[in-house]
PyMOL CGO cylinders between C-alpha atoms (Angstrom):
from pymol import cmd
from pymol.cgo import CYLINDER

trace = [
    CYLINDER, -32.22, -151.16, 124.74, -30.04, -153.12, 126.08, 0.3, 1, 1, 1, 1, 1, 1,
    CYLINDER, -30.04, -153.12, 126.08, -30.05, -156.73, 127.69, 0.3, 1, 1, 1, 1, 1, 1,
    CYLINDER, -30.05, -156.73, 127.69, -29.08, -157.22, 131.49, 0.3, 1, 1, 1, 1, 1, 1,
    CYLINDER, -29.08, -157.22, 131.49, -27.91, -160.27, 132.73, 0.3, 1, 1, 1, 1, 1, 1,
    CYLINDER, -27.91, -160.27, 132.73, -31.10, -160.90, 134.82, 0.3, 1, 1, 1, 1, 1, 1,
    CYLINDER, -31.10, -160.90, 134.82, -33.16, -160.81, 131.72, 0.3, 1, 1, 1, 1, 1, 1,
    CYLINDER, -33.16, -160.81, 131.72, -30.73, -163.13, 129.80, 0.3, 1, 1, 1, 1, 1, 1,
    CYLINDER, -30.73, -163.13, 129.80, -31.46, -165.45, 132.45, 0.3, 1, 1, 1, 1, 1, 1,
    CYLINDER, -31.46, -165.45, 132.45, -35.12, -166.03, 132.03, 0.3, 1, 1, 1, 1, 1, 1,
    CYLINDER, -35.12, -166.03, 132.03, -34.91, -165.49, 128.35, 0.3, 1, 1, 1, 1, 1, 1,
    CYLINDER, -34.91, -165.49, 128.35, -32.54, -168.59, 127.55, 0.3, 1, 1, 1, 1, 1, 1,
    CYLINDER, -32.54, -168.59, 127.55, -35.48, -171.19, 128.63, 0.3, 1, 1, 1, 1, 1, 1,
    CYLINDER, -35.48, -171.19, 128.63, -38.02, -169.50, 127.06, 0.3, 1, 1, 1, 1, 1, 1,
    CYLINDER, -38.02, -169.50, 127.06, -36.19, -169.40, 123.52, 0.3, 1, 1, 1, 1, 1, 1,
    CYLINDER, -36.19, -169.40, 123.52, -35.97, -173.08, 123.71, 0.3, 1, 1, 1, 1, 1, 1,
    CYLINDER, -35.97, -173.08, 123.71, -39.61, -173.59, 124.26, 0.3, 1, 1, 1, 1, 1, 1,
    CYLINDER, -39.61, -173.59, 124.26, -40.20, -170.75, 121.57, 0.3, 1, 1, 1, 1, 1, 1,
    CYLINDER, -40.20, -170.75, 121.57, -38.19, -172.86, 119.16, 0.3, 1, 1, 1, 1, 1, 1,
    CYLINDER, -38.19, -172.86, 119.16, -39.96, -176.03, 119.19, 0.3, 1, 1, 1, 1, 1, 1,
    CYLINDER, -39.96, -176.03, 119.19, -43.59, -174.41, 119.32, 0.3, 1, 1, 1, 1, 1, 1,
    CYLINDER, -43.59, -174.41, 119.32, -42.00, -172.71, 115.90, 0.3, 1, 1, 1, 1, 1, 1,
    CYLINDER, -42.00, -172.71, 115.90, -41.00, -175.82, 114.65, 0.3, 1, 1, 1, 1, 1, 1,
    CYLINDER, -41.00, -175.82, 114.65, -43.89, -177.34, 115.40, 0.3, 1, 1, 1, 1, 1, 1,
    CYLINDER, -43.89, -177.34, 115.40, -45.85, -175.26, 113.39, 0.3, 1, 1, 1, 1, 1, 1,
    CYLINDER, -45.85, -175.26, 113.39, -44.03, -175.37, 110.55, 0.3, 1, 1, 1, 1, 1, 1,
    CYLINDER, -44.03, -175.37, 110.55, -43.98, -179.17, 110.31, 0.3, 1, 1, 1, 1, 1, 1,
    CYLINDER, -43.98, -179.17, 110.31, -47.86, -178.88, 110.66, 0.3, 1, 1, 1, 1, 1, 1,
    CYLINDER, -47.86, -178.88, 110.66, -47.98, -176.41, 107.56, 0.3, 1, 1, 1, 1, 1, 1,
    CYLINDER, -47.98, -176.41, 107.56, -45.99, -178.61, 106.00, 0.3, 1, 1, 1, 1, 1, 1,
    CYLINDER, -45.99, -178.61, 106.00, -47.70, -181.71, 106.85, 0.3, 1, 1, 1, 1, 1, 1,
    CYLINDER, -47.70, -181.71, 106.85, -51.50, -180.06, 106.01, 0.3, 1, 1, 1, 1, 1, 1,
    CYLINDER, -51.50, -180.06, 106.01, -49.27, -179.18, 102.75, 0.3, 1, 1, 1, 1, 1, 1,
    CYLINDER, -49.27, -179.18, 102.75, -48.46, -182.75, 101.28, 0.3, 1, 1, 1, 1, 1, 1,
    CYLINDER, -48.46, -182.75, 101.28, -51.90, -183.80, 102.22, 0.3, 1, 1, 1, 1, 1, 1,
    CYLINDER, -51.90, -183.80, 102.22, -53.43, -181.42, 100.30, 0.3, 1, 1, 1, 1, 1, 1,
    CYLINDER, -53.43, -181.42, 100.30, -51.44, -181.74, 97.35, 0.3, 1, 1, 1, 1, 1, 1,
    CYLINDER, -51.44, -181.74, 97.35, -52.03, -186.01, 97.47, 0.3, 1, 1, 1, 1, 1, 1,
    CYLINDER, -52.03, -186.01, 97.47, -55.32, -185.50, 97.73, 0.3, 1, 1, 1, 1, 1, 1,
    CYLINDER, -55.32, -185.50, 97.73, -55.39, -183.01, 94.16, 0.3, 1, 1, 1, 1, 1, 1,
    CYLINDER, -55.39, -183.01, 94.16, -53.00, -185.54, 92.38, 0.3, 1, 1, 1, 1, 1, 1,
    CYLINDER, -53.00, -185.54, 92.38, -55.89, -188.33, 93.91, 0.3, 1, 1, 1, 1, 1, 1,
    CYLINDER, -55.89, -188.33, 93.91, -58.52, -186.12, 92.46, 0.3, 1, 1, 1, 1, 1, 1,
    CYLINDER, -58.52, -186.12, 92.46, -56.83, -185.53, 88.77, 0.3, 1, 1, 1, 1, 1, 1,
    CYLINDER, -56.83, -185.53, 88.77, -56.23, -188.77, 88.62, 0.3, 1, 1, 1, 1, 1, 1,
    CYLINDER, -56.23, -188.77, 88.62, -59.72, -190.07, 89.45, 0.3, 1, 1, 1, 1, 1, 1,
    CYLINDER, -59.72, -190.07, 89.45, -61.09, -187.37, 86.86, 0.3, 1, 1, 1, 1, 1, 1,
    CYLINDER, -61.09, -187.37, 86.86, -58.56, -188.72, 84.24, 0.3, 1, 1, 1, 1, 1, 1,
    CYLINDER, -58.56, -188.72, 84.24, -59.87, -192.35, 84.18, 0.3, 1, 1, 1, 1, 1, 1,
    CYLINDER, -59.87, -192.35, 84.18, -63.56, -191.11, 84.97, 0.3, 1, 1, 1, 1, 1, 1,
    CYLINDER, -63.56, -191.11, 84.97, -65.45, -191.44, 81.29, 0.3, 1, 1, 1, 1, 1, 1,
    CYLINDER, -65.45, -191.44, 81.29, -67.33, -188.59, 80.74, 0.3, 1, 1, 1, 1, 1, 1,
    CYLINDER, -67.33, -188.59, 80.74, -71.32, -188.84, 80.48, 0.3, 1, 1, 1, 1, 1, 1,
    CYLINDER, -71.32, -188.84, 80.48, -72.51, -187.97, 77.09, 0.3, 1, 1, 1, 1, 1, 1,
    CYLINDER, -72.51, -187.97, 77.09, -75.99, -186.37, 76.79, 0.3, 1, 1, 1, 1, 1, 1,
    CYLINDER, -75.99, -186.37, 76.79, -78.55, -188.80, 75.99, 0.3, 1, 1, 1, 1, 1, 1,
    CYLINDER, -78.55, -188.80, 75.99, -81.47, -188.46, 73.15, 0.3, 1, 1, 1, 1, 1, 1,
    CYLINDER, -81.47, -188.46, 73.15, -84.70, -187.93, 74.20, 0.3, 1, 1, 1, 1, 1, 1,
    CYLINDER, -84.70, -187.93, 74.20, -87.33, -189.40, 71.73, 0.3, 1, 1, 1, 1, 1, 1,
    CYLINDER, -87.33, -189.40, 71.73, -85.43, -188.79, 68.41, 0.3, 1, 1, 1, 1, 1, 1,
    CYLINDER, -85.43, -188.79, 68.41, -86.76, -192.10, 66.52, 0.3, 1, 1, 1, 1, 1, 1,
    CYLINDER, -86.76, -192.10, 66.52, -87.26, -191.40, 62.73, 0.3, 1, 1, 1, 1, 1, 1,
    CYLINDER, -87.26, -191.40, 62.73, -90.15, -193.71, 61.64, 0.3, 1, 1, 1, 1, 1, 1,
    CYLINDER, -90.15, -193.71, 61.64, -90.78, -194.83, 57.82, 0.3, 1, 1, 1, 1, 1, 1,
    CYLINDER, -90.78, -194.83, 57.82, -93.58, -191.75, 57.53, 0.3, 1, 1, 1, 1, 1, 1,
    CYLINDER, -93.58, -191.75, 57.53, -91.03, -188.75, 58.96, 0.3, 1, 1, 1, 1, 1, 1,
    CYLINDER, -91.03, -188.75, 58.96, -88.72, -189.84, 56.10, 0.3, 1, 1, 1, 1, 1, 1,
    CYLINDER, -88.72, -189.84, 56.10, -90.37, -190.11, 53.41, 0.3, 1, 1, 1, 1, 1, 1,
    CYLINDER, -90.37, -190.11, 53.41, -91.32, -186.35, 54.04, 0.3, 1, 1, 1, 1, 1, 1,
    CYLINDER, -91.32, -186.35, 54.04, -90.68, -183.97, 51.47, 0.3, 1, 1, 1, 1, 1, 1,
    CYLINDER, -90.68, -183.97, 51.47, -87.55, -181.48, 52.67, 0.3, 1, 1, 1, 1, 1, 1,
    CYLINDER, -87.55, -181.48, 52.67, -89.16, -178.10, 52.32, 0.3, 1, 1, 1, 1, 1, 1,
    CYLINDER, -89.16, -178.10, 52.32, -88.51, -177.71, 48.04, 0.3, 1, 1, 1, 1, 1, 1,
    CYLINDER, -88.51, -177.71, 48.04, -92.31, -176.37, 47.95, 0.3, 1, 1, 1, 1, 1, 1,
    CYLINDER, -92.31, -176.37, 47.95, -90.94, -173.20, 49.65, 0.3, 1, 1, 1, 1, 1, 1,
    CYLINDER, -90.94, -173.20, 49.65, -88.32, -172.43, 47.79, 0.3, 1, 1, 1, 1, 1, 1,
    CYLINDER, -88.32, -172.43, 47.79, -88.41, -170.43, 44.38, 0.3, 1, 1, 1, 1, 1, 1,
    CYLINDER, -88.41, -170.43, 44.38, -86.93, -171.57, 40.73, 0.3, 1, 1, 1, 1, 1, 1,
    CYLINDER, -86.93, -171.57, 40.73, -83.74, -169.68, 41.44, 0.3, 1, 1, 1, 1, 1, 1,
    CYLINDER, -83.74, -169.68, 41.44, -83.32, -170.98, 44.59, 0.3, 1, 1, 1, 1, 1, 1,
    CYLINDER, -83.32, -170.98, 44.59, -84.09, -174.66, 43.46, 0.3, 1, 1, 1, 1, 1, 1,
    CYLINDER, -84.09, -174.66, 43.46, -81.61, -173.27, 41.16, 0.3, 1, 1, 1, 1, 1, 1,
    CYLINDER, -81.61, -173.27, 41.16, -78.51, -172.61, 43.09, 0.3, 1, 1, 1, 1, 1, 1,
    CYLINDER, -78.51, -172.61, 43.09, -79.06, -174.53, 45.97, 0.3, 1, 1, 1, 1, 1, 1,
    CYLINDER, -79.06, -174.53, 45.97, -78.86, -178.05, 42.99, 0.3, 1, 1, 1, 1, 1, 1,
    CYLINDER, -78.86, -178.05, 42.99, -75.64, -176.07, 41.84, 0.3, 1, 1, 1, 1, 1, 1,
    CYLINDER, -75.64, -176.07, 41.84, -74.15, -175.87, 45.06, 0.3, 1, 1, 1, 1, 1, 1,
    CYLINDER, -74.15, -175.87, 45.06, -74.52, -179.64, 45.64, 0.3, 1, 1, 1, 1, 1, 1,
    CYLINDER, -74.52, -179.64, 45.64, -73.01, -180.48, 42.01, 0.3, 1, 1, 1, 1, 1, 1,
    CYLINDER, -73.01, -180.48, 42.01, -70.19, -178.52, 42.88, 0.3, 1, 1, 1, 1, 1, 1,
    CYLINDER, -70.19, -178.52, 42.88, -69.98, -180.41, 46.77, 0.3, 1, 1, 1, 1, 1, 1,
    CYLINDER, -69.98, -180.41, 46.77, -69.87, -183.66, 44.57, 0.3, 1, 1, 1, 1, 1, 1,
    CYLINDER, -69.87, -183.66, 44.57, -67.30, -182.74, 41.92, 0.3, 1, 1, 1, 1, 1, 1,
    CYLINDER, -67.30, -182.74, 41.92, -64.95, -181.36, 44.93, 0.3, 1, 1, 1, 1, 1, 1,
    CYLINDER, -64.95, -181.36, 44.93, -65.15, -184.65, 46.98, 0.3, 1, 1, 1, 1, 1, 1,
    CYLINDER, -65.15, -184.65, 46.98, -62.38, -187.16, 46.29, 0.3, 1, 1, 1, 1, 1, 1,
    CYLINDER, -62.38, -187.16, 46.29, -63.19, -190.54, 45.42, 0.3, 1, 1, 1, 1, 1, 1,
    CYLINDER, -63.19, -190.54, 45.42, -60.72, -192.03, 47.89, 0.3, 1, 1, 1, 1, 1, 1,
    CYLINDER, -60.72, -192.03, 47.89, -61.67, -190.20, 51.08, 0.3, 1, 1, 1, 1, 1, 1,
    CYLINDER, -61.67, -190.20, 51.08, -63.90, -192.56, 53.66, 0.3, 1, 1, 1, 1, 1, 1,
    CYLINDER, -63.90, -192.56, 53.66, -63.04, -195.66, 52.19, 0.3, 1, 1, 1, 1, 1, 1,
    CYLINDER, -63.04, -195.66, 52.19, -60.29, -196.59, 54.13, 0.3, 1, 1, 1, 1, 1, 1,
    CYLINDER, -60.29, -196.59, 54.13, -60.82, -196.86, 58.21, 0.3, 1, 1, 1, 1, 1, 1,
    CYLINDER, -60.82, -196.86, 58.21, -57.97, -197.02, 61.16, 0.3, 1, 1, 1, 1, 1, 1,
    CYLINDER, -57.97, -197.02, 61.16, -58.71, -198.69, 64.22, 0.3, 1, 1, 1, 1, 1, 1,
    CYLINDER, -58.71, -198.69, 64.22, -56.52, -198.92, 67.09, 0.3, 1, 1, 1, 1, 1, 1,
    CYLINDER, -56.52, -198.92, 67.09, -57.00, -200.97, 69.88, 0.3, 1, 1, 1, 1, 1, 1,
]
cmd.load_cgo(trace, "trace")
């Protein structure tokens, strides 16, 4: 197919005018583009110095009668009296003497 002078003639106008709508609409891409990335670097940034909410307690209060409870020993049987005493002997000889005594704070 080929392209006859008559035909070049009312194609050269139109290929200008084709040009800038093209251009146009890339610079609006590119525009909606940058707006949409500020707006996620806004966003991250807002969620960065946001302090999380932390779940409050609902009526956990322990009063002198809840702790002076006894901690379920009347269940247990002799052996399990037995091991479970074990068990903490052992948790108390494996703790080090020097752990929690010392504290870091930075401000």
């Amino acid at each position: 197919m080929t392209i006859r002078p008559v035909d070049l003639q009312v194609l050269m106008p139109k290929v200008q005018e084709v040009s800038k709508i093209q251009q146009a609409k890339n610079q609006g891409e590119h525009n909606q583009q940058q707006q949409f990335a500020t707006q996620l670097q806004k966003e991250s940034q807002q969620i960065q110095q946001q302090v999380q909410n932390s779940p409050k307690s609902v009526g956990t209060r322990i009063t002198k009668d809840q702790s002076k409870q006894p901690n379920d020993q009347g269940d247990r049987t002799p052996e399990q009296r037995q091991s479970k005493d074990q068990e903490n002997e052992q948790a108390k000889e494996l703790k080090d003497p020097k752990l929690g005594k010392i504290l870091d704070i930075k401000v």
